[in-house]
C-alpha positions in Angstrom: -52.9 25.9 39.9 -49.8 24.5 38.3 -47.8 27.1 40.1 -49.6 26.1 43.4 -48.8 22.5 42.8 -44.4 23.4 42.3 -44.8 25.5 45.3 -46.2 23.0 47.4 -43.9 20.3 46.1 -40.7 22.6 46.6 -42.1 23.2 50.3 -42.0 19.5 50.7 -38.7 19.2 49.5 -37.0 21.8 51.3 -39.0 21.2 54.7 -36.5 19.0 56.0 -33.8 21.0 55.3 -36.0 24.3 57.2 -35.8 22.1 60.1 -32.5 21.4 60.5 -31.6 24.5 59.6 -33.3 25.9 62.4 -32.1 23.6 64.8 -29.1 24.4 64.0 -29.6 27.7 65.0 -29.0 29.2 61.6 -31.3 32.7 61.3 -33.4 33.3 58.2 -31.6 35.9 56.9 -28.5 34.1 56.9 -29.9 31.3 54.5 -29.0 31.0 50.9 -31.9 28.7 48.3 -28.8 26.9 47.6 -27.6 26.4 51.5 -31.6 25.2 51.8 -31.5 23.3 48.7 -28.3 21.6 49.4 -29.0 20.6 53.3 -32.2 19.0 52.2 -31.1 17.2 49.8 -28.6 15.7 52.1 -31.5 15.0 54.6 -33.3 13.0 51.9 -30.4 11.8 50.8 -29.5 10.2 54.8 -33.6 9.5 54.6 -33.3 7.2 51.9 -30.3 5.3 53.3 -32.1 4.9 56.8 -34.7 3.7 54.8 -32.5 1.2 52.9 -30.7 -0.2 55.9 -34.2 -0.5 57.7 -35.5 -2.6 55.1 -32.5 -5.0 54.9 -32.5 -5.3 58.6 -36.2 -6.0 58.3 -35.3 -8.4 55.1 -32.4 -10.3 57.3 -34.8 -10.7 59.9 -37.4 -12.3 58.4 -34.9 -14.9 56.9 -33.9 -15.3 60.6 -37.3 -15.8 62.1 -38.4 -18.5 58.3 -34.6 -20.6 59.3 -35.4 -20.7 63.0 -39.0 -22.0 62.5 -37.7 -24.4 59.9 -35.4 -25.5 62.2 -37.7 -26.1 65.2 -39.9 -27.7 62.6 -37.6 -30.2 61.5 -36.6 -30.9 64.9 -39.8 -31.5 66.2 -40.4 -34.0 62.9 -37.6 -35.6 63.9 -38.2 -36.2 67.9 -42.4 -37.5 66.4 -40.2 -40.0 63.8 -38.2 -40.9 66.7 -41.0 -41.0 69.5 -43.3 -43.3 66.2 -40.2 -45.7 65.8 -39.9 -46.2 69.5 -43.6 -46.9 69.5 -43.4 -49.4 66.9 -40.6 -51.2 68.5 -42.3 -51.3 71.6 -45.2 -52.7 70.2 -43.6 -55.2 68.0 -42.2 -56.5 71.7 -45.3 -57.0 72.8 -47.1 -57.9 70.0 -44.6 -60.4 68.1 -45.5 -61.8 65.1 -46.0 -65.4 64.9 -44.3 -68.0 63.2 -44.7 -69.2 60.1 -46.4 -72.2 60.0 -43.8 -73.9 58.1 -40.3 -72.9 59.4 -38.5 -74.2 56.2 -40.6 -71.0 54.6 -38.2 -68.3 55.9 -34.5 -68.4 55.6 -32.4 -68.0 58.4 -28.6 -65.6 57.8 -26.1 -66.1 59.4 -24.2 -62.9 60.4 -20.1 -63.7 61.3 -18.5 -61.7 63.5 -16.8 -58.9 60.6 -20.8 -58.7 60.1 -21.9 -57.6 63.3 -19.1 -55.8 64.2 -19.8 -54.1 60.5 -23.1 -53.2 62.0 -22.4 -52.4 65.4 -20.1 -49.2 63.8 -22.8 -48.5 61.6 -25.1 -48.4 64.1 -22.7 -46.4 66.5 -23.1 -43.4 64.1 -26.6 -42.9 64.6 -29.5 -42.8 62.7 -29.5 -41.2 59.4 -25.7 -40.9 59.6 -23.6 -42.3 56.7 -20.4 -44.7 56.7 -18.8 -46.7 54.3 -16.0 -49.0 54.1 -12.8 -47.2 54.4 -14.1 -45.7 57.6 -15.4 -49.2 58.9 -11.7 -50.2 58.1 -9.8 -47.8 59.8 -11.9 -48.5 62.5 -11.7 -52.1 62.5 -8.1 -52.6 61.0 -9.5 -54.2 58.4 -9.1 -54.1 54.5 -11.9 -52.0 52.9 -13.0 -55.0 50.8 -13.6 -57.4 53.5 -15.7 -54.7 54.9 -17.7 -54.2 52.0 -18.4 -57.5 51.4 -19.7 -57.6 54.8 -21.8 -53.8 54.1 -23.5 -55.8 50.9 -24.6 -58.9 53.0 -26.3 -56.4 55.8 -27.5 -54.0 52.8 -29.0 -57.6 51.1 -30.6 -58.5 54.4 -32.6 -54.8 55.0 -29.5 -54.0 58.1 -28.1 -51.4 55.5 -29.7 -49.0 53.3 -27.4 -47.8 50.3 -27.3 -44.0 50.0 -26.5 -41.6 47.4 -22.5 -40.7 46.8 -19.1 -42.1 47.8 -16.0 -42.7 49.5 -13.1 -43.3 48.1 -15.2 -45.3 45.2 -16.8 -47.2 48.2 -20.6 -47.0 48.3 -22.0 -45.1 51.6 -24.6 -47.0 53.5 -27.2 -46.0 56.8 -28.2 -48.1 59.6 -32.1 -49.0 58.7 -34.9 -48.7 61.4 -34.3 -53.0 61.3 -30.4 -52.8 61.2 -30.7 -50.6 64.8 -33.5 -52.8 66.3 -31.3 -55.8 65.4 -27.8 -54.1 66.9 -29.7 -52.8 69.4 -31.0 -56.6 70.5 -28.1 -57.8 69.9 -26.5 -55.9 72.1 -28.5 -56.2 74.7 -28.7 -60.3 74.3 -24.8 -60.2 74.8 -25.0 -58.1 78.0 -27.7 -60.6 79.5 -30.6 -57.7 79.8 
């Protein structure tokens, strides 16, 4: 039985090696065990790598496929934040709030004009951009200071919202969803729309 067993293993083995072999065009009687032996073992051995590269290929492009859905994903989370913002805007048009019964209640700012122009750049990035003063400045022509005076009265007032990191030992700031709907008003006050 054991004997059986080898036999049938070995005819496994060099079965690959037969058939090449024999495509080759090599007779029976002209084959050594060891020309057998050797040419299947190069078979298996060019099996095996096949077999390798196949599954890396197969590896790289499942990555491919998981980033590309990710991607669409995230795009399509941003285009319903965008689309829910919109919506809110829209019905904050419509729908204003109404005044506080006592207008003393509710502080009004005063922005200058370093302030708005402060946010108008901001704003000019886009949403979920970063900026921060040196950048503003070169802009601007302004000193970095003066414009970060100006990015700590908008970030006070809810214009700005302070991110993580730096510039230059500056603080980066983003445009909030209230800091675009004001530039965006703004904007459209001056053009007399």
């Amino acid at each position: 039985m054991l004997q059986d067993l080898a036999l049938s293993i070995y005819g496994s083995f060099v079965m690959p090696g037969d058939i090449v072999l024999t495509m080759l065009g090599v007779a029976d009687s002209d084959r050594s065990v060891s020309m057998l032996f050797i040419t299947s073992l190069t078979v298996w051995f060019l099996l095996a790598v096949a077999g390798l590269m196949a599954l890396k290929l197969g590896q790289d492009a499942a990555r491919f496929v998981s980033a590309m859905f990710r991607t669409v994903m995230y795009r399509m989370s941003l285009a319903i934040g965008n689309f829910k913002t919109k919506a809110i805007l829209k019905l904050r048009e419509i729908f204003p709030k109404r005044a506080a019964r006592n207008a003393d209640a509710t502080p009004m700012v005063e922005f200058d004009d370093i302030d708005l122009a402060v946010l108008r750049a901001a704003a000019a990035r886009g949403p979920g951009f970063t900026t921060s003063a040196p950048e503003i400045a070169e802009q601007l022509t302004l000193r970095p200071a003066q414009i970060q005076r100006s990015l700590e009265k908008l970030s006070h007032n809810k214009m700005l919202e302070n991110t993580i990191g730096s510039t230059d030992g500056f603080d980066n700031y983003r445009v909030s969803q209230m800091g675009s709907a004001f530039a965006l008003n703004w904007s459209r006050q001056r053009a007399g729309i």
